[in-house]
C-alpha positions as a Markdown table, in Angstrom:
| # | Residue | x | y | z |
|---|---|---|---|---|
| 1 | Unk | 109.5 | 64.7 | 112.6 |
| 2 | Unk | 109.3 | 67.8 | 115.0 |
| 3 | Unk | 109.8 | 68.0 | 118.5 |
| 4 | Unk | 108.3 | 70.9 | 121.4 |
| 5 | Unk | 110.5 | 73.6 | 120.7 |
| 6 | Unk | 110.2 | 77.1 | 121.0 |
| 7 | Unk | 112.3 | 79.6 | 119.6 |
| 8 | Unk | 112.5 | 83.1 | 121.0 |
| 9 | Unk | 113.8 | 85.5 | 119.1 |
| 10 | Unk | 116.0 | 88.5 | 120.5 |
| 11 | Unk | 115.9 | 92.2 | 120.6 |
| 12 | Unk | 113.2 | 94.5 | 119.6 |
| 13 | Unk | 111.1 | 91.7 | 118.1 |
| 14 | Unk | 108.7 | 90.0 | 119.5 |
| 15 | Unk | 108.9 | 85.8 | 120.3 |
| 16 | Unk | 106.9 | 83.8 | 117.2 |
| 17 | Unk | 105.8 | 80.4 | 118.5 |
| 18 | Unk | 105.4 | 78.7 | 115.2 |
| 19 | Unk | 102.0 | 76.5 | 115.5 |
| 20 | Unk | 101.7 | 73.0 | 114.2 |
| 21 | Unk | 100.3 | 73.9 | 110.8 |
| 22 | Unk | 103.2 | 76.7 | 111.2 |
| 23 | Unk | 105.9 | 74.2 | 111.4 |
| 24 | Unk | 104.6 | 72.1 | 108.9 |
| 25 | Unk | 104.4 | 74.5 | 106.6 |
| 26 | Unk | 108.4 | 75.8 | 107.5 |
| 27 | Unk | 109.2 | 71.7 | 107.0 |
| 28 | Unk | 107.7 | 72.4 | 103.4 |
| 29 | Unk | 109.6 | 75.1 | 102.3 |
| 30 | Unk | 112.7 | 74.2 | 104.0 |
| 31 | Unk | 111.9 | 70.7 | 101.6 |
| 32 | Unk | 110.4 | 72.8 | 98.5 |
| 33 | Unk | 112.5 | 76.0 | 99.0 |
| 34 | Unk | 109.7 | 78.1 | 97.4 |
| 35 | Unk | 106.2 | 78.6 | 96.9 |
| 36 | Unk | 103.3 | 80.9 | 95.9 |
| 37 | Unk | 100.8 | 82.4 | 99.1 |
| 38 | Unk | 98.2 | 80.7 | 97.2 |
| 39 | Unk | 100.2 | 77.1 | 97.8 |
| 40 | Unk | 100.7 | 77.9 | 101.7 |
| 41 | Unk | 97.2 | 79.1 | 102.1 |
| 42 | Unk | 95.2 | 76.4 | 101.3 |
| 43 | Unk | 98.0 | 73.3 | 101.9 |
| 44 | Unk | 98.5 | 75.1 | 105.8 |
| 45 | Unk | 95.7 | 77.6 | 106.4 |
| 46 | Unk | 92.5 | 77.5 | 104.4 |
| 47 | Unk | 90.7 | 76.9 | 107.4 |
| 48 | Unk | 91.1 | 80.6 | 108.2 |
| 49 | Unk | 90.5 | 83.7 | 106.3 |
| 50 | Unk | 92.7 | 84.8 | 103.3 |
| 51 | Unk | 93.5 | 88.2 | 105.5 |
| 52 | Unk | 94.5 | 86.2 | 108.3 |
| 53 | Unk | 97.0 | 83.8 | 107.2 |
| 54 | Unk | 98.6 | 86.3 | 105.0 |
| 55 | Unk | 99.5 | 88.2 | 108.5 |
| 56 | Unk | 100.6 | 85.3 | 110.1 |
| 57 | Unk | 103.0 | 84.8 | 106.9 |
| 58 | Unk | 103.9 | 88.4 | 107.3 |
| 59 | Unk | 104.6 | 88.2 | 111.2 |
| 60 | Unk | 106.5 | 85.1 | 110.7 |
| 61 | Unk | 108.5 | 87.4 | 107.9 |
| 62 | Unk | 108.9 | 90.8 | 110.3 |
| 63 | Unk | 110.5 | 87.9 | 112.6 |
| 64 | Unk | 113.0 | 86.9 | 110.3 |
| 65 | Unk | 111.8 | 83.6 | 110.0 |
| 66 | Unk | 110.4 | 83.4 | 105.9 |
| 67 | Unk | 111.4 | 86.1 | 103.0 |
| 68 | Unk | 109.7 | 87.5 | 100.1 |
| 69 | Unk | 111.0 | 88.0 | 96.6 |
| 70 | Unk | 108.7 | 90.5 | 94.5 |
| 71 | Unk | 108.7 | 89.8 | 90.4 |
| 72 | Unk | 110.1 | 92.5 | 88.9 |
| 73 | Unk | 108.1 | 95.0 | 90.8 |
| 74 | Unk | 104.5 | 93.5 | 90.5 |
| 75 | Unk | 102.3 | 91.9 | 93.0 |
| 76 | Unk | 103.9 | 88.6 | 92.6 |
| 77 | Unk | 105.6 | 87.1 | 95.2 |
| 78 | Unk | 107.6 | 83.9 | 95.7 |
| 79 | Unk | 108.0 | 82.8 | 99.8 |
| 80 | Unk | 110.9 | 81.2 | 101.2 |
| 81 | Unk | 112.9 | 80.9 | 104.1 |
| 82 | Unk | 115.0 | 83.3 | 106.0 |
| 83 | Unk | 117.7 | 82.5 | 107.9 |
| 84 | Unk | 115.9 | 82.2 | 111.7 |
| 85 | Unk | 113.4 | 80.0 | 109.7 |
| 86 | Unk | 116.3 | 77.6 | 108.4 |
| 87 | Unk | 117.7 | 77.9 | 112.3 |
| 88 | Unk | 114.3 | 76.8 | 113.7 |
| 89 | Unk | 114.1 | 73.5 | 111.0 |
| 90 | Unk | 117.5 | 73.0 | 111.9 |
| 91 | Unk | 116.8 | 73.0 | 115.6 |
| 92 | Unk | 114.0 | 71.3 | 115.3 |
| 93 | Unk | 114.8 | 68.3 | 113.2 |
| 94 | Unk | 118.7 | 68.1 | 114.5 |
| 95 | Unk | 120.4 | 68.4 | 111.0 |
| 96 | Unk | 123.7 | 69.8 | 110.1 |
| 97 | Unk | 122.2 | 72.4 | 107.3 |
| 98 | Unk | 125.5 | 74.2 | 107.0 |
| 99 | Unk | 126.5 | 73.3 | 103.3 |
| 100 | Unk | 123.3 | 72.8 | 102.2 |
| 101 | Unk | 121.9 | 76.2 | 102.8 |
| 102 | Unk | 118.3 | 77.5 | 101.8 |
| 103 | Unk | 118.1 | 79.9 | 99.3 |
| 104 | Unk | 116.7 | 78.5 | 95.8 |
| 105 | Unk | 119.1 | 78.5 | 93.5 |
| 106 | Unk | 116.1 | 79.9 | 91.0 |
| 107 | Unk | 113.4 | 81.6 | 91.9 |
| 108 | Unk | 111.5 | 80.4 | 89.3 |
| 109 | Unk | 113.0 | 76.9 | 88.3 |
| 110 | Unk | 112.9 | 75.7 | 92.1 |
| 111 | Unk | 108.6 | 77.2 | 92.4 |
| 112 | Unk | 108.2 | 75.4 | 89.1 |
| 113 | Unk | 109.9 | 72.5 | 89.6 |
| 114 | Unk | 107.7 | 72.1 | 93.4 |
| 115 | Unk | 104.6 | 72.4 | 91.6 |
| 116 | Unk | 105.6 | 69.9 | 88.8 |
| 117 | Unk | 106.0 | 67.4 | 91.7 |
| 118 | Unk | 103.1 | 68.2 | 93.6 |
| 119 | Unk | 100.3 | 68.3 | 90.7 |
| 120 | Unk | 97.4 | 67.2 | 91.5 |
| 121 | Unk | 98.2 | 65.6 | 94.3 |
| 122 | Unk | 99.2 | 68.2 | 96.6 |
| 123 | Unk | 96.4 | 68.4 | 99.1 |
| 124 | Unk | 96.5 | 64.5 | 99.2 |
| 125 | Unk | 98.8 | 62.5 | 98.0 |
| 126 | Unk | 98.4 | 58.9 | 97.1 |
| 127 | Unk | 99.3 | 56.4 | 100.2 |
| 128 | Unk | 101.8 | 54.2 | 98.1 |
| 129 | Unk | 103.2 | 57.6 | 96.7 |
| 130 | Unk | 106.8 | 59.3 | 98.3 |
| 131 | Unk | 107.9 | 62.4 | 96.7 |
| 132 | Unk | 111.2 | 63.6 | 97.4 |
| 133 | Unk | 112.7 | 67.1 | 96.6 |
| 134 | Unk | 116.4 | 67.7 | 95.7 |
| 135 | Unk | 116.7 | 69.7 | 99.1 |
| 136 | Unk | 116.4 | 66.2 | 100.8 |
| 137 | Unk | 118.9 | 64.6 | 98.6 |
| 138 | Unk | 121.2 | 67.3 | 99.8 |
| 139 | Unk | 120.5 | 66.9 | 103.5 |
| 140 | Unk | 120.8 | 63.1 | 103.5 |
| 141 | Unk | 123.8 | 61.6 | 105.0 |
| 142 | Unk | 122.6 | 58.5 | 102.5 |
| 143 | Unk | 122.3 | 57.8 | 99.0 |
| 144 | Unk | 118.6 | 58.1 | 97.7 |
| 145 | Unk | 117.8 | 56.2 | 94.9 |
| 146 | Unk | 121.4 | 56.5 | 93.5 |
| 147 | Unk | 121.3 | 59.9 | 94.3 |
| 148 | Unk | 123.8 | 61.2 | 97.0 |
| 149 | Unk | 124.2 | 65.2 | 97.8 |
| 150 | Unk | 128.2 | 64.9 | 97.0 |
| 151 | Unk | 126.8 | 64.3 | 93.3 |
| 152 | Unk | 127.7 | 67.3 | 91.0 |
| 153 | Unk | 124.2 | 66.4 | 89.5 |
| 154 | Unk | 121.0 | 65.6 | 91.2 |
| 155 | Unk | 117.2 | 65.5 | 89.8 |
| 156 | Unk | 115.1 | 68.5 | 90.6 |
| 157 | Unk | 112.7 | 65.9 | 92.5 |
| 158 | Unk | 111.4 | 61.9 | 92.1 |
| 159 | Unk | 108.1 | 60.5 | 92.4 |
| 160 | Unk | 108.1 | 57.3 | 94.5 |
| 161 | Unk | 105.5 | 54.4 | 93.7 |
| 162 | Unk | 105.5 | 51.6 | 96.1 |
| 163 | Unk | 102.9 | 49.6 | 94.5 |
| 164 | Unk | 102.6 | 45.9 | 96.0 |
| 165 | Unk | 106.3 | 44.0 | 95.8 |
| 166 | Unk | 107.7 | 46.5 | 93.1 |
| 167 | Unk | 108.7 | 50.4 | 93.3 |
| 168 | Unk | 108.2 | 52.4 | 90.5 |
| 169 | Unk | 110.4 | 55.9 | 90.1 |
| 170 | Unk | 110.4 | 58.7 | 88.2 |
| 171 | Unk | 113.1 | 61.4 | 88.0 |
| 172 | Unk | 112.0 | 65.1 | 87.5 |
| 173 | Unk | 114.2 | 67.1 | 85.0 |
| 174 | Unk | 113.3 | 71.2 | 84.5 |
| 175 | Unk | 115.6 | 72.8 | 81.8 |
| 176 | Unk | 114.7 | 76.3 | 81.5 |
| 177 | Unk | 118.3 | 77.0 | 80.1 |
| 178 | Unk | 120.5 | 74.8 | 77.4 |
| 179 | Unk | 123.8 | 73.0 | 78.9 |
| 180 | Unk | 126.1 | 71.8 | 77.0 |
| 181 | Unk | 126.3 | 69.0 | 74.7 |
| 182 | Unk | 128.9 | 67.0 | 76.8 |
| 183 | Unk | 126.6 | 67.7 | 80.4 |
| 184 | Unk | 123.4 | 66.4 | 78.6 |
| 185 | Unk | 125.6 | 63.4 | 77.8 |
| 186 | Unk | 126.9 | 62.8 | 81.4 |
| 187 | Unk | 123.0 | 62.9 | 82.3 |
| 188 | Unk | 122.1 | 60.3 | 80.4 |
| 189 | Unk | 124.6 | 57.8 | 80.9 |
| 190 | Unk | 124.0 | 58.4 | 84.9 |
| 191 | Unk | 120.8 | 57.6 | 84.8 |
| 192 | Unk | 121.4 | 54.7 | 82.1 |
| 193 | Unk | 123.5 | 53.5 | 85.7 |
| 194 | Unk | 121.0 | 54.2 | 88.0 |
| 195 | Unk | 118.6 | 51.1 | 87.9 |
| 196 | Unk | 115.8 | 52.0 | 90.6 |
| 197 | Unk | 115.1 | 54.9 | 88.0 |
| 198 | Unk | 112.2 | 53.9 | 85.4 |
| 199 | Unk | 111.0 | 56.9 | 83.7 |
| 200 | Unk | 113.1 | 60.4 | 83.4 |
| 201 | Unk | 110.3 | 63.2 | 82.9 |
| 202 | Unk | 111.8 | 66.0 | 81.2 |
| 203 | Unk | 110.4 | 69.7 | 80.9 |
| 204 | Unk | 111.9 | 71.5 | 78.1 |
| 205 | Unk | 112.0 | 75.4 | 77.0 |
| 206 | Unk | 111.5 | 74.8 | 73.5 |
| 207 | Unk | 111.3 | 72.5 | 70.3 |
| 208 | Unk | 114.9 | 72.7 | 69.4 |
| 209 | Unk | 116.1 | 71.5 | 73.1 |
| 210 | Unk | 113.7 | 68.8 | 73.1 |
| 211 | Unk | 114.8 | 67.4 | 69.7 |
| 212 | Unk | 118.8 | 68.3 | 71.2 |
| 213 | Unk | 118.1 | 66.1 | 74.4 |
| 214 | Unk | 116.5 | 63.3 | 72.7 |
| 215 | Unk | 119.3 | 62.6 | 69.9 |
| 216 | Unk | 122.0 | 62.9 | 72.8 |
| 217 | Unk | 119.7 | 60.2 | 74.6 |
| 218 | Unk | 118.9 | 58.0 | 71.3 |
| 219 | Unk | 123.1 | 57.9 | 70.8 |
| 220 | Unk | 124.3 | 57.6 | 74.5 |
| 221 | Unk | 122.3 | 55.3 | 76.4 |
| 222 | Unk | 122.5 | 52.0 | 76.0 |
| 223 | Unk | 119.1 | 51.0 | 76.7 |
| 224 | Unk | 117.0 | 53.5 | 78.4 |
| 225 | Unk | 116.4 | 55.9 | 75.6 |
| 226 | Unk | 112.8 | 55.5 | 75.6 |
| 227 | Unk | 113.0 | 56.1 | 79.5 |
| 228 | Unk | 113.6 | 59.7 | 78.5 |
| 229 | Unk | 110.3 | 61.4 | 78.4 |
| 230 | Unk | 109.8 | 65.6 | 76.8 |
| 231 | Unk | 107.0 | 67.6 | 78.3 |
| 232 | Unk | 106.9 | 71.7 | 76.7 |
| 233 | Unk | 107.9 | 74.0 | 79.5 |
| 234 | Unk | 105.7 | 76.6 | 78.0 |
| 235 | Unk | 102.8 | 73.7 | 78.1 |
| 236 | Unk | 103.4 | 72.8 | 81.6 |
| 237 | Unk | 103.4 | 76.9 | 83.3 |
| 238 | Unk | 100.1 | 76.9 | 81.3 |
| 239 | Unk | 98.3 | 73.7 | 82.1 |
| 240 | Unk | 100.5 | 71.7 | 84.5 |
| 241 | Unk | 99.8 | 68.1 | 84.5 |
| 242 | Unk | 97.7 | 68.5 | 81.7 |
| 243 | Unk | 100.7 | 69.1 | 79.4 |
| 244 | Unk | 101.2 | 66.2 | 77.0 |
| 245 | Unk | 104.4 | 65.0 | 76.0 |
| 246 | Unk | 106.1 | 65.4 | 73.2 |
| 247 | Unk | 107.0 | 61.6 | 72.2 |
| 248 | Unk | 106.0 | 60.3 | 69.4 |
| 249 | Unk | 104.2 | 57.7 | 71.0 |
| 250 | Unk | 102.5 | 59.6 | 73.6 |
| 251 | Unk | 101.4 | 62.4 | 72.0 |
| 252 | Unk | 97.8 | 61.8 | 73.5 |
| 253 | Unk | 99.0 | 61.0 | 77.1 |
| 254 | Unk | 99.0 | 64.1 | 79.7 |
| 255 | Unk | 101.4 | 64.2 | 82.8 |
| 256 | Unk | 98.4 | 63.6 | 84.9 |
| 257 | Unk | 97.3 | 60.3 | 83.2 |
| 258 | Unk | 101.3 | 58.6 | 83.0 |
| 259 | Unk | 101.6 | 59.5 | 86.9 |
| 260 | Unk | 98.2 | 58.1 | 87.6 |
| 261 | Unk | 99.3 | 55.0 | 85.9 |
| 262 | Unk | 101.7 | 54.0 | 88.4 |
| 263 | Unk | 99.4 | 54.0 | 91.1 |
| 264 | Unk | 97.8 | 50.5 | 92.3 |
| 265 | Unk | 94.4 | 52.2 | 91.6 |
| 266 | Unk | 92.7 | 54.9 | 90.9 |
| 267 | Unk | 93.0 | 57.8 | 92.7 |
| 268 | Unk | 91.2 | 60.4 | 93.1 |
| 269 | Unk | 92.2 | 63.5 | 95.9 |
| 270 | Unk | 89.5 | 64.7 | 98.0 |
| 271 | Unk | 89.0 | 68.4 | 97.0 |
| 272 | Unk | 87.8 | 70.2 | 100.4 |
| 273 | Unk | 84.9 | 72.9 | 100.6 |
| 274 | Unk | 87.1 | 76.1 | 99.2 |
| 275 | Unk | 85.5 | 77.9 | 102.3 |
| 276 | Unk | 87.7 | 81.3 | 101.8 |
| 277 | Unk | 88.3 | 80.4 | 98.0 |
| 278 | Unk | 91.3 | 82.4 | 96.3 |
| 279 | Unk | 88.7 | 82.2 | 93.4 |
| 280 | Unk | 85.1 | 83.7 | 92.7 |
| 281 | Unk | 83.5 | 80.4 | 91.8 |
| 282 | Unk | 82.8 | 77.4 | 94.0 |
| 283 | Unk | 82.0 | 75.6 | 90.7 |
| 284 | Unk | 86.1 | 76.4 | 89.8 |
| 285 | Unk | 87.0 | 73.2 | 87.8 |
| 286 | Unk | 89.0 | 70.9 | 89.9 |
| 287 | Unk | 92.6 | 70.8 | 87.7 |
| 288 | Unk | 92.0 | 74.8 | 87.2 |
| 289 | Unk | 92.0 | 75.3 | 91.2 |
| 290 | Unk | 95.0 | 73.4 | 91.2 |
| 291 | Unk | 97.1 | 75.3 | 88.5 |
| 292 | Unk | 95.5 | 78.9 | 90.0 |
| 293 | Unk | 97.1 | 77.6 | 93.2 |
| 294 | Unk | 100.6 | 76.1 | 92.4 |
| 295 | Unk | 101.5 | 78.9 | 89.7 |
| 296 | Unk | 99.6 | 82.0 | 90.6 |
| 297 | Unk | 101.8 | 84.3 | 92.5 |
| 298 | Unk | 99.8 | 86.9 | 93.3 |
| 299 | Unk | 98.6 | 87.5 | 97.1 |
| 300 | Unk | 94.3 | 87.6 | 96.4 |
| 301 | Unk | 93.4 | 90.9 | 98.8 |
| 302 | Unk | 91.8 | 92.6 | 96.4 |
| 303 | Unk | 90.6 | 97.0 | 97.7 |
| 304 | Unk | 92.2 | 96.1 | 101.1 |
| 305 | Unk | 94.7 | 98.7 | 103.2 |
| 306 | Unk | 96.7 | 95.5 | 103.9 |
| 307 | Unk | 96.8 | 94.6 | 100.5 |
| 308 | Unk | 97.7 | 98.5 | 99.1 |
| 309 | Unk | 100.2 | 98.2 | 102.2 |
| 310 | Unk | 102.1 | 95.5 | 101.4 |
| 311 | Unk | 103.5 | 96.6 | 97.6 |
| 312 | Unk | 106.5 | 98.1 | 99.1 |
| 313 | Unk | 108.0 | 94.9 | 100.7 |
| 314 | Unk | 111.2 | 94.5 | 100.0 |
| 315 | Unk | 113.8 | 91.6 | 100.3 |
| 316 | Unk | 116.3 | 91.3 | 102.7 |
């Protein structure tokens, strides 16, 4: 995917040679747009100390190369890149970025919508699994799936399953706003024309929405209105793939056990030794390490100069 390259960056700041786990984790937020430290610590550099990768982050940031958005003046922080980050990926990879740029659209909905996808499958994913983010969508010169970046409409991410002769897919839809009668209409009869789509998963901001979204679906699709599946947005920031749905039929059946049923077999990731865990315990429950690390966006430096240093970042 990446090539030797090495960008040297002009002026009065010092050259950054991004590593391999440093370009990796550029390749994932070029493909995720955002993400908590927590996320980039232990997918890209849990093998060093919590102090240590957070000033590498912060080098890579002074360069130009990632930003930081603070949450309304607290200690949380969502990373993306910058623009000398987006030129490197570009570089590197030999895209033409120009109209796709690399700003999330939403803070929030794009870090939420990452984790959704990720789960608990984001330190290993399954072999037969391929998880694509809308960013690629965008920056392919081919339809995926049905799913082409000229669309005025594109999922917020699909799970993959190629599971023996079949694939399996499941479209990723995060409402943390209403549209309009008419748009939630035009959703559903695309995907009733998209074939290679089995399942739509959607994540709701209330009751009302959900109940809105699933008449529009009973009355306009012609036969996939039980492929439209409600999950509680408020459910999911709190227990991720542990969230049930809302269906009437799968009331009992989390996120976690419906993706795990796609899969050949079971599946179970490897959790690694948390070594220089972003928690006190060892003993942390396995889908609680998960959640802490996806959704928590708080930088763990607890009675540190770095740490009291770093509240006054500001975006660019």
């Amino acid at each position: 995917m990446t090539s030797e390259y090495n960008l040297v960056l002009h002026g009065n700041q010092k050259a950054v040679i991004p590593s391999a786990r440093d370009r990796a984790m550029i390749e994932f937020l070029w493909k995720h747009r955002v993400a908590s430290f927590r996320t980039l610590y232990r997918m890209f550099y849990r093998d060093s100390g919590v102090r240590t990768a957070y000033n590498r982050l912060y080098r890579f940031r002074k360069n130009g190369f990632l930003d930081v958005k603070i949450v309304d003046g607290t200690f949380c922080r969502y990373w993306t890149l910058d623009r000398r980050g987006l030129a490197f990926f570009k570089q590197e990879n030999d895209l033409d970025l120009q109209p796709i740029g690399c700003r999330p659209q939403s803070y929030k909905h794009d870090h939420l919508a990452s984790a959704i996808l990720l789960g608990e499958w984001y330190l290993q994913k399954p072999p037969e699994l391929r998880l694509i983010t809308e960013q690629e969508i965008l920056a392919s010169e081919e339809s995926i799936l049905g799913f082409s970046k000229t669309d005025s409409r594109r999922p917020d991410g699909l799970w993959q399953f190629n599971c023996g002769p079949t694939k399996n897919t499941v479209a990723l839809e995060v409402e943390f706003n209403a549209k309009t009668e008419s748009e939630y209409e035009n959703i559903v009869r695309a995907y009733d024309n998209i074939y290679a789509i089995n399942k739509i998963v959607w994540v709701v901001r209330g009751q009302s929405l959900i109940e809105k979204i699933h008449r529009l679906a009973v009355k306009g699709s012609t036969f996939k209105a039980s492929d439209h599946l409600f999950l509680s947005l408020e459910d999911v920031q709190k227990r991720l793939w542990d969230a049930k749905f809302k269906n009437k039929s799968m009331l009992d059946v989390s996120l976690s056990q419906f993706l795990n049923s796609f899969l050949g077999k079971p599946f179970t990731p490897l959790m690694n030794s948390p070594g220089n865990s972003l928690v006190k315990s060892h003993q942390t429950h396995f889908k609680e390490f998960i959640t802490s690390d996806l959704l928590n966006l708080t930088i763990p430096l607890r009675n540190s100069g770095t740490y009291l240093n770093t509240g006054n970042l500001k975006s660019d």
